[in-house]
PDB file with one MODEL, atoms N, CA, C and O in Angstrom:
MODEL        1
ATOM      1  N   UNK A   1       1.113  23.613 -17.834  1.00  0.00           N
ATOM      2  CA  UNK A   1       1.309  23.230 -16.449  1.00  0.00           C
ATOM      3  C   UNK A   1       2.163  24.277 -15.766  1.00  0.00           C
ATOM      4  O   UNK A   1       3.055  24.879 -16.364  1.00  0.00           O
ATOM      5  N   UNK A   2       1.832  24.493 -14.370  1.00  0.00           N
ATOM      6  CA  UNK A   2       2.946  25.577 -13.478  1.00  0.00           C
ATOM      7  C   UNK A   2       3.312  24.553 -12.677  1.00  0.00           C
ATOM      8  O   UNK A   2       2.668  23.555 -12.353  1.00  0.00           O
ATOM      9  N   UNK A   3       4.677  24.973 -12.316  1.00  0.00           N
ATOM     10  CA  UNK A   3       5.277  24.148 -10.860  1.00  0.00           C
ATOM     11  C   UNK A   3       6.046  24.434 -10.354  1.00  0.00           C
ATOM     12  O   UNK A   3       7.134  24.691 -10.869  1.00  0.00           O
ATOM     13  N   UNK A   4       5.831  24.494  -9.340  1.00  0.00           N
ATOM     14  CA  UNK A   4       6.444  25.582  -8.147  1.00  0.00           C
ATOM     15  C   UNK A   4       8.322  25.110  -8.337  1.00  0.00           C
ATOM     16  O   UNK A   4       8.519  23.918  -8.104  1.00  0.00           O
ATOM     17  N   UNK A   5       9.377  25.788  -8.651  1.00  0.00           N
ATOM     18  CA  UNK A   5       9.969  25.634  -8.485  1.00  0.00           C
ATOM     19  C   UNK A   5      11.069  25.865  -7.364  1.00  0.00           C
ATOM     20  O   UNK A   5      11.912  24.975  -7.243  1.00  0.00           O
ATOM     21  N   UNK A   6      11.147  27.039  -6.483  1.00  0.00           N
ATOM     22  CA  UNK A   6      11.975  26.611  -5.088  1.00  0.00           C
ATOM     23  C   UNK A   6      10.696  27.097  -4.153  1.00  0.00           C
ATOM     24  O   UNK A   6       9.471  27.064  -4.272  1.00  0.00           O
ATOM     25  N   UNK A   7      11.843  27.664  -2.948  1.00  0.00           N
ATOM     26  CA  UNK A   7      10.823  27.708  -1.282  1.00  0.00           C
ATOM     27  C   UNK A   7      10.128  28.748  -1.616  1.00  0.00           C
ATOM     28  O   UNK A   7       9.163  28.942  -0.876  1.00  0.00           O
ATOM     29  N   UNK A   8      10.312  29.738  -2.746  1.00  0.00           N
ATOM     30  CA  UNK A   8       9.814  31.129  -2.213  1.00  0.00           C
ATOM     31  C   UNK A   8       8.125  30.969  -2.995  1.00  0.00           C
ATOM     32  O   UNK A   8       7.350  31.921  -3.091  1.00  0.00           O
ATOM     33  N   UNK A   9       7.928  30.037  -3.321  1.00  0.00           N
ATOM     34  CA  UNK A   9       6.891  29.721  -3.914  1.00  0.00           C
ATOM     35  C   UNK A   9       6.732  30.188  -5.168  1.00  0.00           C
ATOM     36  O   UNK A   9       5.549  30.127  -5.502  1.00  0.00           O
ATOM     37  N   UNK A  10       7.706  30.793  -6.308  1.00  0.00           N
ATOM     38  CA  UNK A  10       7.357  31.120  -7.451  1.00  0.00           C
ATOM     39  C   UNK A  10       7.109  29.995  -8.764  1.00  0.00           C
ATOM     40  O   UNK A  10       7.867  29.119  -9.182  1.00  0.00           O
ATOM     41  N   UNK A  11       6.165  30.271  -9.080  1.00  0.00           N
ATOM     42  CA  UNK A  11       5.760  29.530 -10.298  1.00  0.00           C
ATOM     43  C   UNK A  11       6.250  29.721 -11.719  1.00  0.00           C
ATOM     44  O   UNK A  11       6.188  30.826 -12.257  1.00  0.00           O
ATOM     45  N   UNK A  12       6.777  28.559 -12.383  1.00  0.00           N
ATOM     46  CA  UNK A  12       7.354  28.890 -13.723  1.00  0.00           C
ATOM     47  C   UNK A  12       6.142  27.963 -14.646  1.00  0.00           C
ATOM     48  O   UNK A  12       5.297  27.114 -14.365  1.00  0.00           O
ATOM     49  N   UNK A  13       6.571  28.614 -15.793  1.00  0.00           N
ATOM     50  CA  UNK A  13       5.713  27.144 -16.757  1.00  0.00           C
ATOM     51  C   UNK A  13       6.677  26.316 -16.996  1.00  0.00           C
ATOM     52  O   UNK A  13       7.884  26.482 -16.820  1.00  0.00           O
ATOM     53  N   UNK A  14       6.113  25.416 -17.402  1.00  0.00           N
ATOM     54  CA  UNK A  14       6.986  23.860 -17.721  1.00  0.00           C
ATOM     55  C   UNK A  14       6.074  22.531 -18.567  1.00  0.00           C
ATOM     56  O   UNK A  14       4.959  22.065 -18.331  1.00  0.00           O
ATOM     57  N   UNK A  15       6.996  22.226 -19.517  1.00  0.00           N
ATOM     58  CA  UNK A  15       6.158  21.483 -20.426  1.00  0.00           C
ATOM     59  C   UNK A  15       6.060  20.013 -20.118  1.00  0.00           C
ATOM     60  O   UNK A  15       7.104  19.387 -19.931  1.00  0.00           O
ATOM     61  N   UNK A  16       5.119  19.526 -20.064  1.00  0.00           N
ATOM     62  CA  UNK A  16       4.872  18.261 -19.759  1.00  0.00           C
ATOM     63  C   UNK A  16       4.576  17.335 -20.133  1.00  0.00           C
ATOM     64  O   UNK A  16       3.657  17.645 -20.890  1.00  0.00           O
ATOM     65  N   UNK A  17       4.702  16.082 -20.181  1.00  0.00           N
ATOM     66  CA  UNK A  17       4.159  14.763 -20.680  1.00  0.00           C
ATOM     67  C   UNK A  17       2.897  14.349 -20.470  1.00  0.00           C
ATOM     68  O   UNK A  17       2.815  13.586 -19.507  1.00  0.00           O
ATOM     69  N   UNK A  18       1.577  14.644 -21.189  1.00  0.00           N
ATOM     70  CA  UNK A  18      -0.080  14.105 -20.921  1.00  0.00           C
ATOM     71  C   UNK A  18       0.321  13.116 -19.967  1.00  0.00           C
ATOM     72  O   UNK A  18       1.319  12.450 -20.239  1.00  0.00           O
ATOM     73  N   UNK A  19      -0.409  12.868 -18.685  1.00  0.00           N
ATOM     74  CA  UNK A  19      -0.370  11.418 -18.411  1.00  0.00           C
ATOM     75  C   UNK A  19      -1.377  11.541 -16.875  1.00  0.00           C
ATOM     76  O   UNK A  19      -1.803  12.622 -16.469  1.00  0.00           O
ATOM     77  N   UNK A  20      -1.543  10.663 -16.411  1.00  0.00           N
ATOM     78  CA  UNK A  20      -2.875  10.425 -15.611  1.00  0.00           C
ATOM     79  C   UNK A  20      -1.979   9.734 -14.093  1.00  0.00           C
ATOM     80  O   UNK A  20      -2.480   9.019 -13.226  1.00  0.00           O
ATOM     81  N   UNK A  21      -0.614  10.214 -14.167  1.00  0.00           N
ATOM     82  CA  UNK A  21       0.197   9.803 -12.837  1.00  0.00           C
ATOM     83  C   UNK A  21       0.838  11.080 -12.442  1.00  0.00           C
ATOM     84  O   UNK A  21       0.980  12.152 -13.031  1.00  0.00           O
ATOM     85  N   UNK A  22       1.239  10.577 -11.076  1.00  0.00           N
ATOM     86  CA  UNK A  22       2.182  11.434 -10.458  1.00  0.00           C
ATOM     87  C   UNK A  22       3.492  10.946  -9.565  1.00  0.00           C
ATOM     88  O   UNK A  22       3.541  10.303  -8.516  1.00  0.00           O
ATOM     89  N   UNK A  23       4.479  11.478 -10.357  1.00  0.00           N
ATOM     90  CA  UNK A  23       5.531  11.048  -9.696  1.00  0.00           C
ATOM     91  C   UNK A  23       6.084  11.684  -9.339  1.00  0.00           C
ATOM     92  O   UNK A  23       6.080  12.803  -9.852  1.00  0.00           O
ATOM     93  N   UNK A  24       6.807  11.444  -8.385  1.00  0.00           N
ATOM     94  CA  UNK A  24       7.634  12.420  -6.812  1.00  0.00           C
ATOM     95  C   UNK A  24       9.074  11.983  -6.913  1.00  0.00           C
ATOM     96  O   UNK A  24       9.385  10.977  -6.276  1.00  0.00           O
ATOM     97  N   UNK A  25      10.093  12.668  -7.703  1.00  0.00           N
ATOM     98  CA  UNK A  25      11.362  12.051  -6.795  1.00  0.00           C
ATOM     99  C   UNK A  25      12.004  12.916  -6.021  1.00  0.00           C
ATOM    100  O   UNK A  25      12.125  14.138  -5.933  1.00  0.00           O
ATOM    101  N   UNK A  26      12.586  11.454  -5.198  1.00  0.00           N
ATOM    102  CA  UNK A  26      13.040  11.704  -4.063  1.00  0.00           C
ATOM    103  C   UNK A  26      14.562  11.612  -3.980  1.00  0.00           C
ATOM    104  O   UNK A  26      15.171  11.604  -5.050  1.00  0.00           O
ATOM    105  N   UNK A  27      15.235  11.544  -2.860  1.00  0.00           N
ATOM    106  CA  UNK A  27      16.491  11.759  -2.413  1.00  0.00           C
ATOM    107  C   UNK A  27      17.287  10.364  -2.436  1.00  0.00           C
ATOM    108  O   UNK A  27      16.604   9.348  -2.305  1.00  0.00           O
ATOM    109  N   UNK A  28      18.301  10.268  -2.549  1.00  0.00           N
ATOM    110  CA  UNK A  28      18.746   9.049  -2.642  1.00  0.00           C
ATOM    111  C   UNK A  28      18.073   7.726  -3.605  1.00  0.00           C
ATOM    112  O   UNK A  28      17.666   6.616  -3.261  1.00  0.00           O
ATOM    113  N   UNK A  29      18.169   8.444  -5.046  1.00  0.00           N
ATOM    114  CA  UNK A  29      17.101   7.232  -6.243  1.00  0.00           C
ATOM    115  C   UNK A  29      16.391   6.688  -5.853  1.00  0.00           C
ATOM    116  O   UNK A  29      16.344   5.484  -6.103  1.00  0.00           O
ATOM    117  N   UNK A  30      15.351   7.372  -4.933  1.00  0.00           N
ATOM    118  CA  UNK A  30      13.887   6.892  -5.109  1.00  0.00           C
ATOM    119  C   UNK A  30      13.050   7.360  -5.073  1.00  0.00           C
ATOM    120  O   UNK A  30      12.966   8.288  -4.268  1.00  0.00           O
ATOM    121  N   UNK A  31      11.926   7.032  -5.896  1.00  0.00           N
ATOM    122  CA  UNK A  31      10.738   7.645  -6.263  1.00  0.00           C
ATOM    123  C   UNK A  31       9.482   7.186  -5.861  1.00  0.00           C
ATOM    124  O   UNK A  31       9.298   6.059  -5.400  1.00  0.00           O
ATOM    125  N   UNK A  32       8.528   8.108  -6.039  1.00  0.00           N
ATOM    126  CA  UNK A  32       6.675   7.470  -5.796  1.00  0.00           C
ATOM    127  C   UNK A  32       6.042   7.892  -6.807  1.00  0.00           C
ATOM    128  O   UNK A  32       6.039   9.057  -7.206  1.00  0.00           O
ATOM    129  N   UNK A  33       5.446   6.940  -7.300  1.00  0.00           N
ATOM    130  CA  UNK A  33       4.458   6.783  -8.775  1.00  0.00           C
ATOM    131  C   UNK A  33       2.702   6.502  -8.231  1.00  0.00           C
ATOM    132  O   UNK A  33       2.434   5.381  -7.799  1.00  0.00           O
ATOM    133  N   UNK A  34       1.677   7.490  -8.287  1.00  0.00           N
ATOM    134  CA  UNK A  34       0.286   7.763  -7.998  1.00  0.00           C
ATOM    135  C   UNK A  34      -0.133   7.679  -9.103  1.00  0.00           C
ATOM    136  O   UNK A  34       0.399   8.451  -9.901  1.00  0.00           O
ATOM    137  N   UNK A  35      -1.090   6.870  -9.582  1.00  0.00           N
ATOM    138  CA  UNK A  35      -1.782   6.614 -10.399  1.00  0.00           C
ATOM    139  C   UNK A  35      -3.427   6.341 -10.490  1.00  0.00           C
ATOM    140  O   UNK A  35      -4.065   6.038  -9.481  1.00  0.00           O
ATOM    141  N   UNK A  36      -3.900   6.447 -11.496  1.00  0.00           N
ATOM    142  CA  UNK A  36      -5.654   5.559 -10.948  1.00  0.00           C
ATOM    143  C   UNK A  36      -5.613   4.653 -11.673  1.00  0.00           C
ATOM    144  O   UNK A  36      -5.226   4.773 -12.836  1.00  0.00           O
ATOM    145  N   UNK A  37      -6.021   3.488 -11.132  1.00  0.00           N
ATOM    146  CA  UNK A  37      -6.777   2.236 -11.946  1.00  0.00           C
ATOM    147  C   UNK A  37      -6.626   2.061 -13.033  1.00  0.00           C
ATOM    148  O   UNK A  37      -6.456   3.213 -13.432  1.00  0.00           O
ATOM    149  N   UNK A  38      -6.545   1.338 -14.005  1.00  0.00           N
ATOM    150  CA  UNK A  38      -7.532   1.764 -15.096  1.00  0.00           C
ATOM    151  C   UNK A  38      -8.652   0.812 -15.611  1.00  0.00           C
ATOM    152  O   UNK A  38      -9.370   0.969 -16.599  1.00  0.00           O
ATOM    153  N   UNK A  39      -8.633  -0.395 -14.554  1.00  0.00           N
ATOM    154  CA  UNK A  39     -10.313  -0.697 -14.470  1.00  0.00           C
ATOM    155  C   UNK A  39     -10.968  -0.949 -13.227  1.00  0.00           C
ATOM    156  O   UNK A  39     -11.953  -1.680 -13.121  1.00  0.00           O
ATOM    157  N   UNK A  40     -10.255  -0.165 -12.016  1.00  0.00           N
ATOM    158  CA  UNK A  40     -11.203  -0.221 -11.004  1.00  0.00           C
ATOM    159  C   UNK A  40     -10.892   1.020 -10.368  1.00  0.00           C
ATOM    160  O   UNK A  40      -9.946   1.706 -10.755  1.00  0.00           O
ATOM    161  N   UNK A  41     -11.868   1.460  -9.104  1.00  0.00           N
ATOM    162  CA  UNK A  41     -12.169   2.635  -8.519  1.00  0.00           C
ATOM    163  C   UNK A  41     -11.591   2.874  -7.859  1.00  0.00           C
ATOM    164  O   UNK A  41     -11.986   3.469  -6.856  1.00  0.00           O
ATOM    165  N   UNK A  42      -9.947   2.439  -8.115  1.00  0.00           N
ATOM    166  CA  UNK A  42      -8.744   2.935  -6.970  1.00  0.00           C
ATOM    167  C   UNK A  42      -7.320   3.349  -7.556  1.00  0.00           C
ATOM    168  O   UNK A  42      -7.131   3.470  -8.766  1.00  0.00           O
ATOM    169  N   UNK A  43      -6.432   3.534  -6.689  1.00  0.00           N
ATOM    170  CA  UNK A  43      -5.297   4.190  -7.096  1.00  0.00           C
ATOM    171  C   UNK A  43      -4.270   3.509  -6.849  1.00  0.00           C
ATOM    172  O   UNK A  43      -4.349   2.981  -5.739  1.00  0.00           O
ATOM    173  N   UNK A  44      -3.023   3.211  -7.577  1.00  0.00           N
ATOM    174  CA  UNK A  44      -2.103   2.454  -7.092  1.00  0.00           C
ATOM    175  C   UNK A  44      -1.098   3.337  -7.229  1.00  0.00           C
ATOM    176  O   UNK A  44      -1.047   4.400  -7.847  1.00  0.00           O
ATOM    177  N   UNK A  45       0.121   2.460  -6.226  1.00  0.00           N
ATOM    178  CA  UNK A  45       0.953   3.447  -5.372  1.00  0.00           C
ATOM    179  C   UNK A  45       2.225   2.616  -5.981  1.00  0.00           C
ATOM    180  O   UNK A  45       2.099   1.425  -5.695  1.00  0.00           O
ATOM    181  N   UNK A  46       3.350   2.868  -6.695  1.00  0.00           N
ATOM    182  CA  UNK A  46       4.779   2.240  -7.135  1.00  0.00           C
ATOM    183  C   UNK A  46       5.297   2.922  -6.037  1.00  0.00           C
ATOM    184  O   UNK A  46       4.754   3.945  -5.621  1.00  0.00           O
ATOM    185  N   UNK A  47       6.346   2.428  -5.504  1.00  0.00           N
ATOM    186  CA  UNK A  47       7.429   3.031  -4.815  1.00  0.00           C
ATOM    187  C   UNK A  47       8.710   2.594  -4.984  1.00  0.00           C
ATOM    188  O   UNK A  47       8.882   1.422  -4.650  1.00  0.00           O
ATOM    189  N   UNK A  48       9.512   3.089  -5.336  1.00  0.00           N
ATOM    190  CA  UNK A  48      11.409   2.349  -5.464  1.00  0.00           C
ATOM    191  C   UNK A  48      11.847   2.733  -4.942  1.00  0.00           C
ATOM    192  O   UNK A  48      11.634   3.945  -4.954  1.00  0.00           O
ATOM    193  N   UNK A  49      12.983   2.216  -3.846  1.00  0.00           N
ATOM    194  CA  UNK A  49      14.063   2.814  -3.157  1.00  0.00           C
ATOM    195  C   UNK A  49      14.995   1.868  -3.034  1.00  0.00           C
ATOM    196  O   UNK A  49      14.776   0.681  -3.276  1.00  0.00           O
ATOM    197  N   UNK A  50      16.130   2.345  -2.637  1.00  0.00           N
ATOM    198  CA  UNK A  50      17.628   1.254  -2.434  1.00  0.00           C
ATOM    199  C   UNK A  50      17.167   0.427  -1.752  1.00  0.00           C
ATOM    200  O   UNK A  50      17.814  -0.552  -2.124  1.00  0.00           O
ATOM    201  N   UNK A  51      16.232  -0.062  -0.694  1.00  0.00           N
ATOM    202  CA  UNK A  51      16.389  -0.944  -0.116  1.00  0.00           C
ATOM    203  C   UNK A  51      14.765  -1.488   0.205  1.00  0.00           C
ATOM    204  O   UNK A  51      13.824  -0.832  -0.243  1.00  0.00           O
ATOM    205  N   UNK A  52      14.586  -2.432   0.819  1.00  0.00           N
ATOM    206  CA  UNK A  52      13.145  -3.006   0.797  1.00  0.00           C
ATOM    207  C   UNK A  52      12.664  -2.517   1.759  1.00  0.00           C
ATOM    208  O   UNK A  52      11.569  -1.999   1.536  1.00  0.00           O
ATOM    209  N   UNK A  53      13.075  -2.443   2.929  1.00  0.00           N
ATOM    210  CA  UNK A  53      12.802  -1.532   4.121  1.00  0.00           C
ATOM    211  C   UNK A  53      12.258  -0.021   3.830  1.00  0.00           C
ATOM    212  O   UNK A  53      11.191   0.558   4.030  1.00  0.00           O
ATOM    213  N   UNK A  54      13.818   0.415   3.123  1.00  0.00           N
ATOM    214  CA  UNK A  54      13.232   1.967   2.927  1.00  0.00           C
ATOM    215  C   UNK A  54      12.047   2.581   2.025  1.00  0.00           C
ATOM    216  O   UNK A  54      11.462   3.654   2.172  1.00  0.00           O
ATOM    217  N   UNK A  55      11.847   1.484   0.953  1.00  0.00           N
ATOM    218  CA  UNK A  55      10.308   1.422  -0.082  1.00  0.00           C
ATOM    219  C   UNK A  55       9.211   1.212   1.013  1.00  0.00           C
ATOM    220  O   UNK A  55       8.277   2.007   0.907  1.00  0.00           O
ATOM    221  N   UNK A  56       9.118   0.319   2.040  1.00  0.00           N
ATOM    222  CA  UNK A  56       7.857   0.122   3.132  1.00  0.00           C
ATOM    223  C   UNK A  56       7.819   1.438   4.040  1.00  0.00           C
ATOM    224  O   UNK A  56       6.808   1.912   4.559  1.00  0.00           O
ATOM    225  N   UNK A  57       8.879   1.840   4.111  1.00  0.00           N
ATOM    226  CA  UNK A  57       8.671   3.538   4.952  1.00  0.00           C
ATOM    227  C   UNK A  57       7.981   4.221   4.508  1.00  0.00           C
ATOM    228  O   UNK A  57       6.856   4.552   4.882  1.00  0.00           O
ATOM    229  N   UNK A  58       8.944   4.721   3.086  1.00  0.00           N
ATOM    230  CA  UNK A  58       7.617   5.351   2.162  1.00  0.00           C
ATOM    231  C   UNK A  58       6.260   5.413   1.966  1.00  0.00           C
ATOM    232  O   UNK A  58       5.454   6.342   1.921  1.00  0.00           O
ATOM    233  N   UNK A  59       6.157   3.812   1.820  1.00  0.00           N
ATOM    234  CA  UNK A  59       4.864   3.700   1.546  1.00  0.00           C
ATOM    235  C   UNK A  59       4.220   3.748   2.623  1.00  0.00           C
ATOM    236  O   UNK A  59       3.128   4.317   2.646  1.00  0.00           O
ATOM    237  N   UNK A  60       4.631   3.299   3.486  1.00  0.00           N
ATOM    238  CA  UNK A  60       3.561   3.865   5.456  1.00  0.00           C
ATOM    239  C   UNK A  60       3.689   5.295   5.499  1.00  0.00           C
ATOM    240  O   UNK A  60       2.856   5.958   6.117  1.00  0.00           O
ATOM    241  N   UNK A  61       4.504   5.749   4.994  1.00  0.00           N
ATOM    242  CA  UNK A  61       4.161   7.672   4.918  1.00  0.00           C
ATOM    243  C   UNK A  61       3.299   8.106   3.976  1.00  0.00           C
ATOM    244  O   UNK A  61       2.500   9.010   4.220  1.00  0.00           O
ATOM    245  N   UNK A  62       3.351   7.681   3.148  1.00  0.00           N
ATOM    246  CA  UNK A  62       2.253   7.909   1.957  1.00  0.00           C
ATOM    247  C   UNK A  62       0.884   7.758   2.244  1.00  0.00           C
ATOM    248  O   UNK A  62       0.066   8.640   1.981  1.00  0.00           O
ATOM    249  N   UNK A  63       0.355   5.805   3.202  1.00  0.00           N
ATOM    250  CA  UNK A  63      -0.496   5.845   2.995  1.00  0.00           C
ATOM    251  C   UNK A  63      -1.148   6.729   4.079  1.00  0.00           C
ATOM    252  O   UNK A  63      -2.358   6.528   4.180  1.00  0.00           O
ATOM    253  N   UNK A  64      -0.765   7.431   4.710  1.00  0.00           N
ATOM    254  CA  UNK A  64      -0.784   8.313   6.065  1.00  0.00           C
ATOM    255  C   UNK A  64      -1.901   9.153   5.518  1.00  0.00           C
ATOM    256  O   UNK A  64      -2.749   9.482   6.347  1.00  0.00           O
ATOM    257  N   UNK A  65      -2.026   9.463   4.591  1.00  0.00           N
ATOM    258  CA  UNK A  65      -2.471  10.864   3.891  1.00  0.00           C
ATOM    259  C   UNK A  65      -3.670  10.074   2.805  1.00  0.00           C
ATOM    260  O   UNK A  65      -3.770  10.376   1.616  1.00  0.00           O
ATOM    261  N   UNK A  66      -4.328   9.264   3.334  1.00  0.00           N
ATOM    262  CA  UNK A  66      -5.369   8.728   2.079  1.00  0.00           C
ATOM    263  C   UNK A  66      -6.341   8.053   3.342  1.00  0.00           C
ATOM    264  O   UNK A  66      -6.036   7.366   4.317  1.00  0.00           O
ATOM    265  N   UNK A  67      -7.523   8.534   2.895  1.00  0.00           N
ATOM    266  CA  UNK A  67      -8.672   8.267   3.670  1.00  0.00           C
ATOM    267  C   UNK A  67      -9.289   7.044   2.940  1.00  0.00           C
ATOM    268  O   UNK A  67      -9.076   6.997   1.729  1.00  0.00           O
ATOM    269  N   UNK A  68      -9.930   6.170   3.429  1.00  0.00           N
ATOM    270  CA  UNK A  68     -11.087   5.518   2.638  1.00  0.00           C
ATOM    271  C   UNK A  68     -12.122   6.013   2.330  1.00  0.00           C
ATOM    272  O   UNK A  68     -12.667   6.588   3.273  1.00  0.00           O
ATOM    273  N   UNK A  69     -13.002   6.067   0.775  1.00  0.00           N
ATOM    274  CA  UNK A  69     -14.108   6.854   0.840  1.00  0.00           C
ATOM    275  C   UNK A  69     -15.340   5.708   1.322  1.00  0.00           C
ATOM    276  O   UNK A  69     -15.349   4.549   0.906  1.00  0.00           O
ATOM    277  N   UNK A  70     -16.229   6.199   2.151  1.00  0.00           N
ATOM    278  CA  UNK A  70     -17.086   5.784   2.372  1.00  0.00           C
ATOM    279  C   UNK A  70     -18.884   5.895   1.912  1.00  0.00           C
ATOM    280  O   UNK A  70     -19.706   5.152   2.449  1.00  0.00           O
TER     281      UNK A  70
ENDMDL
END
């Protein structure tokens, strides 16, 4: 796996854990967990943050960026 580690865009290698998610953390202990299914034709979205409010932000920013396929 490569991943970009700062702004200037350089790529390092980095060893990773097999796995079929993606998680994002974020600022103030919280994170977003992308996943697929694993018995239907969609993706589910974890989100944690300090507060219940600030997990529903997230997730209205997130789902910003996901189309329905038609």
């Amino acid at each position: 796996s490569r991943v970009r580690t700062n702004a200037q865009g350089v790529l390092s290698d980095m060893k990773l854990p097999a796995t079929d998610a993606f998680k994002l953390i974020l600022e103030n202990d919280a994170w977003i967990c992308i996943r697929p299914s694993g018995t239907d034709p969609k993706i589910k979205i974890a989100v944690c943050a300090p507060s219940r409010k600030a997990a529903e932000d997230q997730l209205k920013l997130i789902k910003t960026g996901f189309q329905p396929v038609q």
